[in-house]
C-alpha positions in Angstrom: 0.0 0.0 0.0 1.6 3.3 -0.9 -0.3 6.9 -0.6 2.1 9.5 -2.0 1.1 13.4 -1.3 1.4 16.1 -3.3 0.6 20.1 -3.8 2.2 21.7 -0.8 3.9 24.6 -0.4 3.7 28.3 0.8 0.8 30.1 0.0 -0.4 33.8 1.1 -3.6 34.3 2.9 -6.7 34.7 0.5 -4.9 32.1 -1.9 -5.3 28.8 -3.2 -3.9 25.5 -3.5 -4.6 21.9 -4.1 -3.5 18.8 -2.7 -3.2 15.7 -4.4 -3.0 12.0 -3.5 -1.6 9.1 -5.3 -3.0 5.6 -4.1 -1.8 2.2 -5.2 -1.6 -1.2 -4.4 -5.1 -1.8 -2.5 -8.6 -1.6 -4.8 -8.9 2.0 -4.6 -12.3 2.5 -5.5 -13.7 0.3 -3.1 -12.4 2.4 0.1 -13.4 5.7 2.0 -11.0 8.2 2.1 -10.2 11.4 4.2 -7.7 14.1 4.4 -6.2 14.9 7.8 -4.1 17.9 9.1 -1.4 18.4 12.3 -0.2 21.5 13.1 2.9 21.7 15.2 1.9 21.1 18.8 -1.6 20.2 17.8 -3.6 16.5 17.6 -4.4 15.6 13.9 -7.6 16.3 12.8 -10.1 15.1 9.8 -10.6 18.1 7.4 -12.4 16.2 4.8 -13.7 12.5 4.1 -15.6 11.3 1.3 -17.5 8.2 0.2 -15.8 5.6 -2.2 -18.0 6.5 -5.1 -16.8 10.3 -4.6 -20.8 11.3 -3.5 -21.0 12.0 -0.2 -18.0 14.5 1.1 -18.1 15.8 5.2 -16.1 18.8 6.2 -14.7 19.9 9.2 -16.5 23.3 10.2 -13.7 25.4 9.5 -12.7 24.4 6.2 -16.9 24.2 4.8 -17.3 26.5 1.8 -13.6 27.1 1.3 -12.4 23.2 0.6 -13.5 20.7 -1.3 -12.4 16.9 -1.1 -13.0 14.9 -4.8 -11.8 11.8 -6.2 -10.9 9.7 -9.3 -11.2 6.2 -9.0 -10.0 5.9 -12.4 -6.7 7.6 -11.9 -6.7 6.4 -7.7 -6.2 9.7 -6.8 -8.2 12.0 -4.0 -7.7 15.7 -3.8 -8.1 18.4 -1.6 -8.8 21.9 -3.2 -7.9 24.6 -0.8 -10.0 28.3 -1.5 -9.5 31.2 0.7 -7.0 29.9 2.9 -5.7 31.6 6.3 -3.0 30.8 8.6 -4.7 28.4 10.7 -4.5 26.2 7.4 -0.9 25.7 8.1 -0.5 22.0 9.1 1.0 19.0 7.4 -1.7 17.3 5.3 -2.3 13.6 5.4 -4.2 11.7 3.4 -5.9 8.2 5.1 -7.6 5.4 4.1 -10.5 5.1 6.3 -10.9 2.1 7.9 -7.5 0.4 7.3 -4.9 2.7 9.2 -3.2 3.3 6.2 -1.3 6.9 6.4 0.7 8.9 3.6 3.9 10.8 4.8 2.0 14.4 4.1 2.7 17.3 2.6 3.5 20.4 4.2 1.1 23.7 3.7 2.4 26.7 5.0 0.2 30.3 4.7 2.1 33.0 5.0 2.5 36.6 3.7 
């Protein structure tokens, strides 16, 4: 099982960015999956989850109206479009495979002016 993230990087307040992740070796499709954050000195915590047929999405209440969590079961990849961002978006990103434990390594998203 491998779950590589992508899209990271420093971003100014206001701006956008999207996150990207790359699943193999498990039947994708079949599988919820979520996006998690960690800020330094904080616990993780869900930011997005959606259904395996990409249908339902949840949000956490923070992120609602300014994120949106899709996914391509064709390409096995999930992605996390980030709109209006602030600084309390800065975290490390994870993306998860509900269920299973399964954890990519993250991506680090940094708002700053």
């Amino acid at each position: 099982v491998q779950l590589v993230e992508s899209g990271g990087g420093l971003v100014q307040p206001g701006g956008s960015l999207t996150l990207s992740c790359e699943a193999s070796g498990f039947s994708f499709s079949l599988f919820v999956m979520s996006w998690y954050r960690q800020a330094p000195g904080k616990e993780r915590e869900r930011v997005a989850t959606i259904d395996s047929a990409g249908d339902k999405k949840v949000y956490m209440d923070s992120v609602k109206g300014r994120f949106t969590i899709s996914r391509d079961n064709g390409k096995n990849t999930v992605d996390l479009q980030m709109n209006n961002v602030n600084v309390e978006d800065t975290a490390m990103y994870y993306c998860h495979v509900n269920d299973m434990g399964w954890w990519g390594r993250g991506t680090q998203v940094t708002v700053s002016s």
